[in-house]
N, C-alpha and C positions, 0 to 999 in steps of 0.2 A: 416677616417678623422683625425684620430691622429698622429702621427710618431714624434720621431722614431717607427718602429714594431722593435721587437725581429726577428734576423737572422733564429731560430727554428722556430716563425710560419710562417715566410714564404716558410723554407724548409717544412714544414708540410703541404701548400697547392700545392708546386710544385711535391712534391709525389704523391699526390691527383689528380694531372692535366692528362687527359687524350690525349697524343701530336699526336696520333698515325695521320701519315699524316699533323700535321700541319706546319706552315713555320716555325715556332718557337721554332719547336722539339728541334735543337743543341743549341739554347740557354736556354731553359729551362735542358738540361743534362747537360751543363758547370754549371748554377748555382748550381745543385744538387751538381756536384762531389766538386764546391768552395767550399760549407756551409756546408757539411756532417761532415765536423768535429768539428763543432759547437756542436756536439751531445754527444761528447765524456767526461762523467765525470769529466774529471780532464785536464786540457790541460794548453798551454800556448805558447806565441807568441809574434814575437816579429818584427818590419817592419820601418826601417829611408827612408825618398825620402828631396832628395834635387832639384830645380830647379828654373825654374826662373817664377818670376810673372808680368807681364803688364798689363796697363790700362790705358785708357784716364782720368780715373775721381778717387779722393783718397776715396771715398765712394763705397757702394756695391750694391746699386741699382739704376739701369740704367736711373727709369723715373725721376729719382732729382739727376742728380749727382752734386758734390760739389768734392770741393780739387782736385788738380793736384798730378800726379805721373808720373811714368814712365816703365825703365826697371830694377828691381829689383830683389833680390836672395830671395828665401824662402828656406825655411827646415823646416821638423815636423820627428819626430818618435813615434811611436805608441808601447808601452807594454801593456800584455792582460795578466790577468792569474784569474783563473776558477778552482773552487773547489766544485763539486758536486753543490748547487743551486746558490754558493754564485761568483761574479764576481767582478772583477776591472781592471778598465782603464785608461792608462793614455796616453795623448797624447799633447806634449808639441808643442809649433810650434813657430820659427825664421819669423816674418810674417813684414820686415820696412816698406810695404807699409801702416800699421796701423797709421807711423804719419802723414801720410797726408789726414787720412781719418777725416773728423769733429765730426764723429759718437764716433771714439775710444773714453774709458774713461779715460783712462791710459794717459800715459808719452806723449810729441810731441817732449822733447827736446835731445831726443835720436838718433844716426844713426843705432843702430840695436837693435828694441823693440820683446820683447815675448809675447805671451801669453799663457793660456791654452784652447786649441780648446775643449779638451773633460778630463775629471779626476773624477771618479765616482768608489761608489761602491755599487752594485748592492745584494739583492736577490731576487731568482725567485721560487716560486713554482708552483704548480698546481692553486692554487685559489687566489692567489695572488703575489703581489711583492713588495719591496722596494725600493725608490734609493736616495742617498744622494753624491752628487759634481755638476759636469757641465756639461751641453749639450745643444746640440740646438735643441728644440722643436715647434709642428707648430701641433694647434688645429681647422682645420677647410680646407678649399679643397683648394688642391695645385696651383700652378703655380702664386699666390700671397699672400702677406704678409696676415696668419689668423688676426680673431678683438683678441680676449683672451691670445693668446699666440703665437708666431710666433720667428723666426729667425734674425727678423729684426735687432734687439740690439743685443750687445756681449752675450751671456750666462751667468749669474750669478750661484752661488753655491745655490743647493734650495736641501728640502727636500719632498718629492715625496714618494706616497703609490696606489699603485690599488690592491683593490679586490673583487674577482666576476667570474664568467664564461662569456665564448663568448657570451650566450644570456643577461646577464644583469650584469653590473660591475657598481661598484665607484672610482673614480680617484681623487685626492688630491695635490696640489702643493703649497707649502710656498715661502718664501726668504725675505731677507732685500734686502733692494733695498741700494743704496749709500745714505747717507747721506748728507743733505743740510743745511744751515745757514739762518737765518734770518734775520731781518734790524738791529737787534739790536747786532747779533754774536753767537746769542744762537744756540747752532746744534740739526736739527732737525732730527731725523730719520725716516725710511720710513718701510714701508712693505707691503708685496703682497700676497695676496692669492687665488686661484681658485680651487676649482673643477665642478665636471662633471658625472655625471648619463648616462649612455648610456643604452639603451635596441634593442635588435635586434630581433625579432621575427622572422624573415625571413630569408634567406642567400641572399632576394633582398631588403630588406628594414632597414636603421637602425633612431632611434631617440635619439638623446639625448639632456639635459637638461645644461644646466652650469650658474655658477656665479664666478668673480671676484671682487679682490678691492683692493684699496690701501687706507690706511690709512699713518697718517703720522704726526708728533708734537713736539715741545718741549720736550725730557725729556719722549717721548712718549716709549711706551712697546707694546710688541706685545699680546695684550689681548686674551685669551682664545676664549673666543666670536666671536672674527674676523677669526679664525683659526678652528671651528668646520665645520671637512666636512660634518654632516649628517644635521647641521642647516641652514634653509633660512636663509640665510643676508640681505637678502633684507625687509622680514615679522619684523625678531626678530630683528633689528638693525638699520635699517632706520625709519622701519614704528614699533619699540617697543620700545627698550632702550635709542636709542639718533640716530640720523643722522651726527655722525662724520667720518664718512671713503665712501670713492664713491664707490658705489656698482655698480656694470653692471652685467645684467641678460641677457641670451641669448639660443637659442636653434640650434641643428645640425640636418639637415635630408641628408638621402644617402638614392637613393632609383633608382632601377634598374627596369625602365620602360617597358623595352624587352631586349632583348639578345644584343641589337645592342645600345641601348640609356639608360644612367644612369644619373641621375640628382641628384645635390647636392647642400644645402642652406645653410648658415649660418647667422642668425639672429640677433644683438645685441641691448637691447635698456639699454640707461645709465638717461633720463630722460626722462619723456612723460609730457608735459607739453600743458593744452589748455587756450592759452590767453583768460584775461578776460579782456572786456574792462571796468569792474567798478574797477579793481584793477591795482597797479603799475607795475604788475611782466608779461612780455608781452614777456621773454625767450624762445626764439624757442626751439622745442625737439631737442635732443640729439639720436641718432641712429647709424648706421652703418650695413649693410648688403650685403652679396657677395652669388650668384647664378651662378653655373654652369652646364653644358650641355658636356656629353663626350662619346664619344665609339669609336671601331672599325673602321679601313679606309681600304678598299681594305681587300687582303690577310694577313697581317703580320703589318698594320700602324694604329695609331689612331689620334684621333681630339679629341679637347676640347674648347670650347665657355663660359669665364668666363665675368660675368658684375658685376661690385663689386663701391660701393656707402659709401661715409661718410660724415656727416653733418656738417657744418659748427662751431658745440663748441664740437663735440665729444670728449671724453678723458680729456677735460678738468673740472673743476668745481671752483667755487666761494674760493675753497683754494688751491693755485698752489703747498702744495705742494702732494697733493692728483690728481695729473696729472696721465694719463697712460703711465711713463716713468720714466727710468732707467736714469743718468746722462744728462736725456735731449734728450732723445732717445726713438722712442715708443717702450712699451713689445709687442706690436699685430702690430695694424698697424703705421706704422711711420709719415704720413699728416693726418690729416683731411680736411674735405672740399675738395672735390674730386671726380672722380667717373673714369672708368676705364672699357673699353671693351678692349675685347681683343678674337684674337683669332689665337691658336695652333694646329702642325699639328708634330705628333712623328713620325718618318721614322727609322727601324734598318736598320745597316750598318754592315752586317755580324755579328757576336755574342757577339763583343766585343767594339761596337762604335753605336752610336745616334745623329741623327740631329734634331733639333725643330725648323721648320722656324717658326715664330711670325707675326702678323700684330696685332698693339694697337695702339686706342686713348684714350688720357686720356685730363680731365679739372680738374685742381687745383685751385682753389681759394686763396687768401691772410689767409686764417685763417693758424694759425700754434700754433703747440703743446706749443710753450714757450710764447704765445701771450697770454695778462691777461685777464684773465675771466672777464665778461663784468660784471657791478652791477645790480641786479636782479629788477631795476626801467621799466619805460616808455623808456628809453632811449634803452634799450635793444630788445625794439620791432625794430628800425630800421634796425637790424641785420637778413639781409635771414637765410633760414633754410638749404642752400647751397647755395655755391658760394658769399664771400664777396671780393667785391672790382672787380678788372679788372681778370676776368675768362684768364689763361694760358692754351693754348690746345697743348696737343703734340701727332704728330705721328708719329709711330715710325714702321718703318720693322728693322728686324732683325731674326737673325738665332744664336740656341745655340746647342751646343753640348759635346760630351766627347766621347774618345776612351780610349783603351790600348792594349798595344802591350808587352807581355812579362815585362817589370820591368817598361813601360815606361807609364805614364799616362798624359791625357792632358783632358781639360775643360776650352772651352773658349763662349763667346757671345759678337758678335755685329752687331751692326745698325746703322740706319739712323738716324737722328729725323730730322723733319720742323716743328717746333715751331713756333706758332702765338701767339701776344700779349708777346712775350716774355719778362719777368722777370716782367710783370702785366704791362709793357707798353703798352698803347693801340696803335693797328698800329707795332708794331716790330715784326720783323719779324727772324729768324736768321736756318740754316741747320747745324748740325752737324754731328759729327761719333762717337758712343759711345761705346768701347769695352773693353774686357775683357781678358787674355791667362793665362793660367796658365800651367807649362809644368813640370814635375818630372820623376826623374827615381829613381829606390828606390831596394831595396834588403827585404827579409823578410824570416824568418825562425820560426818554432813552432812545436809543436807536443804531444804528450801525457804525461802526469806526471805519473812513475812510483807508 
């Protein structure tokens, strides 16, 4: 439930994998012979693709889009170079469809913006690792945005530690978030911290523990305190030192019920609150949790059944600027107030192509991450504990996929949606087509360091 993985372990379980007879055999030997040189001491690499990018919507996820775009050029090149444990990447990208996304933080009054998709440098050992730049990370079960950490928002530069063995690791990640102003012009700074405990006792079971937070203030520092991965933040900092940074506590379970059925949870609670009716403070809890359901389809195909939930003030709290986001953007999930079924079905397409038809509905409510924190009076009890205002339900079929053929790659998604109550009108109704393409061909060359 973490990723990115390292390329090594997962050539280390394809080695492992016993194919003899099964459908997947030629695609698990192309992976081998791909990443086998991922192994090699001293390497380096180096891969440009240029091609063209479309989309109906100038944002990146399908169930809110926002912004108009169209048919557009991209470019990225990727350099790689590797010295025994130590690694760095860098991977700049030509991406204009960024100004018409609302999400970007960066420039809109550009015709050709950049950014940095991935720039890091890594060490790895046996018991541990390091990594300091940018990447896009996602803490908790795939095929939607994790609550802790996710892909949602651009990638920030952060500073990142794991150490531990397969059965039991600690994992650690910092950053300053962008910086924000106040009413009066003062600039506030922000910062983010998380780690995670995992333990696996099983090769079917895993559990782990996690907390994040953002603090954020005037003139504000990023304290010791708020950045110790081995201390509760929540015991020594909410409930000891002072309560100034919003802590969120949360738990992972993966757990492989038989050979055909795996289930996986992910838990978050940011405040648990029980109205008292002789007191003012009458604040529904704060929560967020996603459970899913996946295995095996037929010979060679699988399915996955996610249902994923977020409360009506999640992420947010009584000082905005201790919100769960980046420029206005969530670090996990991106709405609250919400909830979200869904369900996927992977189909291979020879060794080198994937299709995932979808069928999802989702209800969004009026709450939204920049909408101010309600005051912690009577007043606040009128607020559900999901869904405020006129409930928007969308559903959506759709199919995603990605091929490659020699230099040429493609990754596109799209669908349908019939939206009810559209835009919180009660009664509106409206059908759309929400898609995605993206198309490269690219050249690439690397190989061992004398």
């Amino acid at each position: 439930m973490v990723r990115p993985f390292r390329r090594s372990d997962a050539l280390a379980a394809l080695l492992e994998a016993d194919t003899s007879g099964a459908p997947g055999r030629r695609l698990v030997q192309e992976l081998r012979g791909a990443w086998i040189q991922d192994t090699f001491p001293a390497r380096w690499g180096f891969e440009a693709r240029a091609g063209i990018d479309a989309a109906s919507a100038g944002n990146r996820d399908p169930l809110h889009p926002a912004g108009e775009t169209g048919l557009l050029p991209y470019g990225e090149f990727t350099g790689t170079l590797a010295v025994g444990p130590m690694i760095g990447v860098t991977r700049p990208a030509i991406e204009p469809r960024l100004t018409d996304d609302p999400d970007w933080p960066g420039r809109h009054d550009l015709t050709v913006v950049g950014r940095m998709a991935e720039a890091y440098l890594s060490g790895q050992w046996k018991y541990g690792n390091f990594f300091l730049g940018t990447m896009d990370r996602q803490w908790g079960p795939g095929m939607a945005p994790a609550i802790p950490i996710s892909p949602y928002a651009y990638p920030r530069t952060e500073f990142a530690f794991q150490v531990g063995t397969p059965k039991l690791s600690l994992t650690a990640n910092s950053a300053q978030l962008t910086d924000d102003t106040d009413s009066l012009g003062a600039r506030i700074h922000r910062y983010w911290f998380a780690h995670r405990v995992a333990f696996t006792p099983s090769r079917r079971l895993s559990v782990a523990l996690w907390e994040t937070t953002v603090i954020g203030g005037a003139d504000r520092e990023f304290d010791g305190r708020w950045r110790n991965p081995l201390s509760v933040l929540v015991l020594s900092n909410q409930y000891g030192l002072g309560a100034d940074g919003n802590v969120m506590v949360g738990a992972d379970v993966a757990w492989w019920a038989s050979r055909r059925l795996r289930l996986e949870g992910q838990f978050a609670l940011d405040d648990l609150n029980y109205p008292d009716p002789d007191t003012d403070d009458q604040t529904p809890s704060r929560y967020a949790f996603t459970v899913t359901a996946s295995g095996p389809l037929a010979r060679s195909m699988a399915w996955k059944a996610l249902y994923t939930q977020a409360s009506s003030l999640v992420l947010r709290t009584f000082e905005p600027y201790e919100t769960y986001a980046d420029a206005g953007t969530g670090l996990g999930l991106g709405f609250p107030d919400r909830d979200q079924l869904s369900l996927f079905v992977t189909v291979p397409v020879g060794v080198t192509s994937v299709l995932s038809p979808e069928l999802t509905v989702q209800r969004q409510g009026e709450g939204d991450l920049d909408d101010p924190y309600p005051l912690a009076d009577a007043s606040a009890g009128n607020i559900p504990t999901l869904f405020i205002g006129t409930t928007e339900t969308t559903w959506r079929a759709a199919v995603g996929g990605s091929s490659a053929y020699r230099g040429v790659r493609a990754a596109w998604n799209a669908g349908v949606h019939y939206v009810q109550d559209a835009d919180h009108v009660p009664g509106a109704t409206r059908t759309e087509f929400q898609g995605r393409i993206r198309i490269t061909i690219g050249i690439a060359t690397g190989g061992q360091l004398p």
